[in-house]
C-alpha positions, 0 to 999 in steps of 0.5 A: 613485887613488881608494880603495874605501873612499872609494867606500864613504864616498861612498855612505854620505854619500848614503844618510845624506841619503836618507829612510828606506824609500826607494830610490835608482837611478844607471845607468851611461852608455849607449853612444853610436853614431858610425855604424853598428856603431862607437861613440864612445869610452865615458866613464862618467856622472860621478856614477855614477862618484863613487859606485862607481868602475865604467868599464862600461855595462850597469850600475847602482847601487841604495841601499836605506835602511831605518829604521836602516840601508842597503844598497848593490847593483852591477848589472854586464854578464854575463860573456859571452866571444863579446862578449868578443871583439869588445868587450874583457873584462868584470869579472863578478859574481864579480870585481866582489863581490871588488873593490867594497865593496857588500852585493852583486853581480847581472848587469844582466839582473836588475835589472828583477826586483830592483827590484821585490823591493826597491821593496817596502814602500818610500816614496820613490825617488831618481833622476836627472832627466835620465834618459832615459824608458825607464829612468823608465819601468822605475822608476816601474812599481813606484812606485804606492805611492810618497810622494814623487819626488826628484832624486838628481843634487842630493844627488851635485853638492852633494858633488862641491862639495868635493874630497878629497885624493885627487881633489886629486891627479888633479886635480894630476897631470892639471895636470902633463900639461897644463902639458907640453902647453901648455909644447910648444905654445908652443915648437913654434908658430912652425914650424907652419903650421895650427892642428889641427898645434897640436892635434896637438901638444898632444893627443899629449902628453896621451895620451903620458902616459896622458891617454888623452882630453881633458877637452873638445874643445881650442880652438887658435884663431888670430887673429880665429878666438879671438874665437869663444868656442867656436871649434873648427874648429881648420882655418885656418892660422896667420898671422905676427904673430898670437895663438894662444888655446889652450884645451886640458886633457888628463882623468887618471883621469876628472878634468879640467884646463882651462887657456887660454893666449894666445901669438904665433904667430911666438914674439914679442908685437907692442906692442899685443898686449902692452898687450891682454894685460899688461891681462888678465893683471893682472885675473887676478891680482887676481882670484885675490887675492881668493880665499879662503874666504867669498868669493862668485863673484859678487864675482870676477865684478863685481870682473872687470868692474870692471878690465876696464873700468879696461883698456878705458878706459886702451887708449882701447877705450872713452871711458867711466869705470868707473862709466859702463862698469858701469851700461851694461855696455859691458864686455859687448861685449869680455868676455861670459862669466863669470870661472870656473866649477867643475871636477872629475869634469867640465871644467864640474863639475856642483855648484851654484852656490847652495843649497836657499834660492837663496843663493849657495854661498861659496867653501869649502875643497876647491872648485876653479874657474877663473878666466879673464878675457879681452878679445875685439876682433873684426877687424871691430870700426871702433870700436876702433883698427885696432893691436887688432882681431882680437885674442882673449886668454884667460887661465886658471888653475885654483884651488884654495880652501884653509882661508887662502887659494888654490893656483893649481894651474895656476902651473907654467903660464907666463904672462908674456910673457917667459916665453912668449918666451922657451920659444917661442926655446928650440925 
């Protein structure tokens, strides 16, 4: 768990990057209607969460900074017990001043009032811009006398940049549940027969030990079917003698893993499949190699198409040599995407990539990213020998940079075809 007092700090670092007389505003997420009178599960916006630890809608964070100090407000949903009863309890005001460490609590009704009383005298604002207009709207009534406009969401992504101990943990132990979820999916793939059954597997793991939502939709795509990135029909039915890429990681305490991993469908690699994936998988292992502080993902990324490349040509995928392979991009066909990405409070962690200059953020301790190389040959593919086509693989690990080097937070996970083999036998 994450402690108030970090909470505290989180806001304390945002105002200190605030300019004096100035006021910043977060809201809550908003409820999302699925049909009619049913709503899809509620999941709070992630940087409102970073800076209050508050799971309600209805609700707002306000800081105002003056000239020496600043003040931090919570704005919750009144306590209202007809509501209450079709919707679930609320906390209150009087509950939310006992449990927040903020100079005050007010009902969200309010806070159209309060914004007025405190947007007096002052000079900037400070919101996110991807707010949605009505809510603009509202701010920037009392905003006449304002100087300057500014994009809060810049100040909160570049500290979600690096992570906490604390964060570190629910990141470990959302990496534990996954690891049970992954280990089962490869022991019980041989008796299923489609892919949501997989899923299902998977997906009652996570929940069974309190991951009560995935950090994204998973992917369990069998066959040709993994050659479609973001394939998640997860419908078709699994086929002897086939790869299953399952892209599946379970979200602890609002904190995400995301883990891929390739594994045969009937417990047994076949040769070509292994020669594919013993060729992804030593990519991935140099890649995490070279991760340490100072390094720029950009590095990873060209290092990634480099060896791919050297895979491609040594399979006899492609006739060219490295050099020839990297000007022309001919790694693009069989490798389209990036090496990795960050990840925290989100699967695909919204902090920047480069700074204020527009120069590439290097790896510092504290940031963690996937890396996940992968080759992609599409059944369709008469380039390719006839033993390769249809074959999707994936392999992805999520890394943690620390003050020497890594932590391959996901090393638990098995990954050596030996290893897959033999959990698949052990069912």
């Amino acid at each position: 768990m994450i402690s108030e007092k970090e909470y505290a700090s989180r806001r304390k670092r945002v105002a200190k990057e605030l300019k004096n007389n100035s006021i910043a505003v977060i809201f809550a997420a908003d409820n999302k209607v699925r049909s009619n009178d049913t709503n899809y599960p509620y999941r709070q916006n992630s940087n409102f969460y970073y800076l209050s630890g508050f799971r309600e809608d209805s609700s707002a964070l306000v800081i105002v900074k003056g000239k020496k100090s600043f003040e931090s407000f919570l704005f919750v949903h009144k306590k209202d017990p007809k509501e209450e009863l079709w919707n679930g309890k609320r906390l209150g005001v009087k509950e939310a001043k006992k449990r927040f460490q903020v100079d005050d609590v007010f009902e969200y009704d309010t806070l159209n009032a309060k914004l007025k009383e405190l947007m007096q005298n002052k000079k900037a604002l400070y919101y996110d811009f991807s707010l949605e207009y009505s809510k603009v709207k509202v701010l920037k009534r009392y905003t006449k006398s304002f100087v300057a406009i500014y994009n809060l969401s810049h100040i909160v992504q570049k500290m979600r940049l690096i992570k906490s101990p604390a964060e570190i943990a629910l990141i470990k132990h959302a990496m534990t549940i996954t690891k049970e979820a992954h280990h089962q999916a490869m022991q019980k793939a041989s008796s299923l027969n489609y892919e949501y059954e997989l899923q299902a597997e998977i997906e009652y793991v996570f929940k069974k030990n309190g991951a009560y939502s995935d950090a994204y939709t998973s992917i369990v795509a069998c066959g040709d079917n993994a050659n479609t990135l973001h394939y998640i029909n997860n419908d078709a039915k699994l086929q002897k003698k086939q790869l299953i890429l399952i892209d599946a990681g379970c979200e602890y305490q609002y904190y995400a893993s995301d883990i891929t991993r390739t594994i045969p469908s009937d417990g047994s690699f076949t040769q070509p499949q292994k020669e594919l994936y013993n060729g992804v998988l030593s990519v991935q292992k140099q890649i995490i190699q070279m991760i340490r502080p100072g390094v720029l993902r950009s590095q990873l990324q060209k290092k990634s198409q480099e060896l791919l490349c050297q895979v491609l040509k040594k399979l006899g995928i492609i006739q060219a040599g490295k050099k020839k392979c990297m000007k022309k991009e001919l790694f693009k066909k069989y490798y389209p995407h990036g090496i990795g990405h960050w990840m925290g409070l989100d699967v695909h962690d919204e902090a920047p990539y480069k700074d204020e200059k527009n120069k590439e953020i290097p790896l510092q301790e504290g940031m963690v990213l996937t890396i996940e190389p992968a080759l992609y040959i599409a059944h369709d593919d008469t380039n390719v020998a006839k033993k390769y086509r249809g074959i999707g693989i994936r392999i992805e690990d999520d890394i943690l940079i620390t003050a020497t080097g890594y932590e391959n937070l996901s090393c638990d996970i098995v990954k050596e075809i030996d290893e897959i083999e033999a959990l698949a036998s052990s069912h």
